[in-house]
C-alpha positions in Angstrom: 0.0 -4.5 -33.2 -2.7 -1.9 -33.3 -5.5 -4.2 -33.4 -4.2 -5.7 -30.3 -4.2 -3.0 -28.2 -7.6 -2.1 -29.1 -8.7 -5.4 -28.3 -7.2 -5.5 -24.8 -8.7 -2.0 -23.7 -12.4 -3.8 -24.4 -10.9 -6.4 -21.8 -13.0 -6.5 -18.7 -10.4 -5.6 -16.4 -9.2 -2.7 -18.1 -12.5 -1.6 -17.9 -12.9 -1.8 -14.3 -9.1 -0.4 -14.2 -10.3 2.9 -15.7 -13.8 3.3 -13.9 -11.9 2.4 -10.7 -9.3 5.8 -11.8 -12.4 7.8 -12.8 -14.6 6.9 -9.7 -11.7 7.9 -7.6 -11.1 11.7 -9.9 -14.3 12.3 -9.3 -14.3 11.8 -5.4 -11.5 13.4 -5.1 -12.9 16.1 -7.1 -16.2 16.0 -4.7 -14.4 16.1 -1.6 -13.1 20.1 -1.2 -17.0 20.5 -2.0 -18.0 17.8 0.8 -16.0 20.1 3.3 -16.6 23.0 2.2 -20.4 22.3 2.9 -19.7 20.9 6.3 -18.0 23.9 7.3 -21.0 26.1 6.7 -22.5 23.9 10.0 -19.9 26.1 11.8 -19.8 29.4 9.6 -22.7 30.3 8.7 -25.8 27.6 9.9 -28.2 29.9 7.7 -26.4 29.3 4.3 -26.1 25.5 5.6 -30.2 25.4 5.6 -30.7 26.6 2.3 -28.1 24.1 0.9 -30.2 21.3 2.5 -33.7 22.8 1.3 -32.0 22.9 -2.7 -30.5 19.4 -2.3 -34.3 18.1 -2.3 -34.6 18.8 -5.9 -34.4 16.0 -8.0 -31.8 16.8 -10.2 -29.2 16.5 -6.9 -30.9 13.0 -5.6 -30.3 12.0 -9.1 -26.9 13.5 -8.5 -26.4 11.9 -5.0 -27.2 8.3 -6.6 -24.0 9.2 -9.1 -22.0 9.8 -5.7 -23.3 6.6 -4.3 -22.1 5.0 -7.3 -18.8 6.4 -7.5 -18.3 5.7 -3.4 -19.1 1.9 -4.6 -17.2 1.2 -7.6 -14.1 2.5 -6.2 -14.5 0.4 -2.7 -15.0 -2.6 -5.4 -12.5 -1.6 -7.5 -9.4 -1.3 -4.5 -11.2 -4.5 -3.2 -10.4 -6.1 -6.8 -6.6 -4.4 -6.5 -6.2 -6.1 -3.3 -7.3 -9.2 -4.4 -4.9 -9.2 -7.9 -1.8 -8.4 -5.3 -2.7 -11.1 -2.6 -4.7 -13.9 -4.7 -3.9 -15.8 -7.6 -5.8 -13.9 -10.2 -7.9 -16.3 -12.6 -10.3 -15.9 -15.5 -13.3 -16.4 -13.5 -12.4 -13.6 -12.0 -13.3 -11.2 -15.0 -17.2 -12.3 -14.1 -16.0 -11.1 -10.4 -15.0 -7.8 -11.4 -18.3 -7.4 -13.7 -20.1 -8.2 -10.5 -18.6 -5.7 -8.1 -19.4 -3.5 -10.8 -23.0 -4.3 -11.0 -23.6 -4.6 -7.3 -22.0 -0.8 -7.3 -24.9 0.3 -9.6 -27.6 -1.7 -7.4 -26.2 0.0 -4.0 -26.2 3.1 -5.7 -29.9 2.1 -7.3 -31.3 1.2 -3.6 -29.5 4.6 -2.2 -31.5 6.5 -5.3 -34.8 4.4 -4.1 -34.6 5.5 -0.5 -33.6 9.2 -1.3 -36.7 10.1 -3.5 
């Protein structure tokens, strides 16, 4: 019985299952931050400028690329939820979800590209 359970957590769509729960943890843990950043724009404009000139370090694009990629796989992943509640779900559509996956990495990739 053990074995089993192993076996179906290395199953592609559990997989996706838990990066689509992490990706949205760690937005959800990004998000007070997001607004609390924006509101400097109306606070204090000053602190807002030196927040800008630090986030051209590399160590935040490289940051900003794990945003990206956590903005992507979850829109993939609810796009793959949607499609299990309204489609008939088939086993070609393990390679689907290992797709949306890799195309999250490539948007974030091109993101990363453009911000450096």
């Amino acid at each position: 019985m053990r074995a089993a359970g192993i076996t179906s957590r290395a199953h592609p769509l559990w997989l996706a299952y838990i990066l689509h729960r992490v990706s949205g943890i760690g937005l959800a843990l990004f998000l007070p931050f997001h607004f609390w950043i924006l509101s400097l724009a109306l606070t204090n404009p000053a602190r807002l400028d030196g927040f800008l000139a630090f986030t051209d370090i590399g160590a935040v694009k490289l940051a900003e690329f794990g945003l990206v990629f956590l903005l992507a796989v979850h829109m993939f992943g609810g796009l793959r939820l949607m499609a299990m509640e309204w489609l008939p779900w088939t086993p070609p559509q393990k390679t689907l979800a290992a797709g949306a996956t890799a195309l999250s990495f490539l948007i974030a990739t091109l993101f990363l590209m453009q911000a450096v």
